[in-house]
C-alpha positions as CSV (number, residue, x, y, z in Angstrom):
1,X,0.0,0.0,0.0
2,X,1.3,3.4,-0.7
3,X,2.8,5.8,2.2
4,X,2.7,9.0,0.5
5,X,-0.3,11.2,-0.3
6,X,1.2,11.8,-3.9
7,X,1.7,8.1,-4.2
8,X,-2.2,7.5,-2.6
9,X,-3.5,10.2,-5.2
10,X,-2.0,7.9,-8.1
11,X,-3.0,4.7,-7.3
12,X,-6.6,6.4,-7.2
13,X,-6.5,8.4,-10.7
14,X,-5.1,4.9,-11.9
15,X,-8.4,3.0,-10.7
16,X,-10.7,5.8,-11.7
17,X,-8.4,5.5,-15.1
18,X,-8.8,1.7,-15.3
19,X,-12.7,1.6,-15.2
20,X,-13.3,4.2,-17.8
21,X,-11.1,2.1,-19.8
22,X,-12.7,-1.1,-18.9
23,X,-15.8,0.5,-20.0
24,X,-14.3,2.0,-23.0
25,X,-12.9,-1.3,-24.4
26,X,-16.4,-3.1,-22.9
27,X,-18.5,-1.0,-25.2
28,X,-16.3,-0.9,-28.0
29,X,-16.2,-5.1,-28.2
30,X,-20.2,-5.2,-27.1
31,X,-20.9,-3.4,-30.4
32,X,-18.8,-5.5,-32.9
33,X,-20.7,-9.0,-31.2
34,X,-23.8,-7.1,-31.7
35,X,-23.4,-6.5,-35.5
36,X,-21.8,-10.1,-36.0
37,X,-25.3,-11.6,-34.3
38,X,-27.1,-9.8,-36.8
39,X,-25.5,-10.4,-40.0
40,X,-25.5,-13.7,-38.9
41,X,-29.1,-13.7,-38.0
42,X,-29.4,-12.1,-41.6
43,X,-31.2,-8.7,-40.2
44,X,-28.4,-6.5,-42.2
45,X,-30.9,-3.3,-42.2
46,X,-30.3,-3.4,-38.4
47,X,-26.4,-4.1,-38.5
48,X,-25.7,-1.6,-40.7
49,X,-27.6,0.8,-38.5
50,X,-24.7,-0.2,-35.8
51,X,-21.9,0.6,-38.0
52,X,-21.6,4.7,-37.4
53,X,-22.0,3.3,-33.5
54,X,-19.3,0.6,-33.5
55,X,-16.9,3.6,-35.8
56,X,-17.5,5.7,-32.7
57,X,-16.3,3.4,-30.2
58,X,-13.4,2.1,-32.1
59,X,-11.9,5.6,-32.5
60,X,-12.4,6.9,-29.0
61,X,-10.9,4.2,-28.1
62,X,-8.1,4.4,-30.2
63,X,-7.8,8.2,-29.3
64,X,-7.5,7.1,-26.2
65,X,-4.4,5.1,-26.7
66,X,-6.6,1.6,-25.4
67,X,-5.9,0.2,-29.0
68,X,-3.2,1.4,-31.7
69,X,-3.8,3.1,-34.2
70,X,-3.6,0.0,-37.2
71,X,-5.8,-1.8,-34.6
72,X,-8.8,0.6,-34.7
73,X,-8.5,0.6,-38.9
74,X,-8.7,-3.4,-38.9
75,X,-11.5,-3.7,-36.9
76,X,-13.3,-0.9,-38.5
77,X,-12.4,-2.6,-42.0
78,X,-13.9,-6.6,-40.5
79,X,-16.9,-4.7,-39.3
80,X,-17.7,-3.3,-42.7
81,X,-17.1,-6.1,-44.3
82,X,-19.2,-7.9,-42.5
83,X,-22.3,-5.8,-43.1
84,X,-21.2,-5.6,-46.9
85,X,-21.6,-9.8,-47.3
């Protein structure tokens, strides 16, 4: 356990920093299964509606440094070609 306040002030901006990624990443990964489910399902209307939301995910979370940069631009490119099948 830390002694100092400095060192007590870190390890709680870390945790604070750690669930908003977690939640970050969460989202981001919730909306790529959602789209997969539908395409699979074959309700592409509705997938395709998901697209501009899964895009907005992906690059926060890329801005954010949780995932590189080449990272967010494959993702983005096996979500769209999933709802282009």
């Amino acid at each position: 356990m830390p002694i100092k306040e400095s060192a007590k002030k870190e390890l709680r901006k870390g945790l604070k920093r750690r669930s908003f990624n977690l939640r970050r990443q969460k989202t981001m990964k919730e909306m790529i299964k959602k789209i997969k489910k539908l395409v699979q399902a074959g309700q592409k209307d509705e997938a395709k509606k998901l697209v501009a939301l899964a895009y907005q995910a992906i690059d926060k979370a890329a801005k954010n440094g949780l995932i590189k940069r080449n990272n967010a631009a494959r993702k983005k490119s096996q979500v769209m070609r999933l709802t282009a099948k």
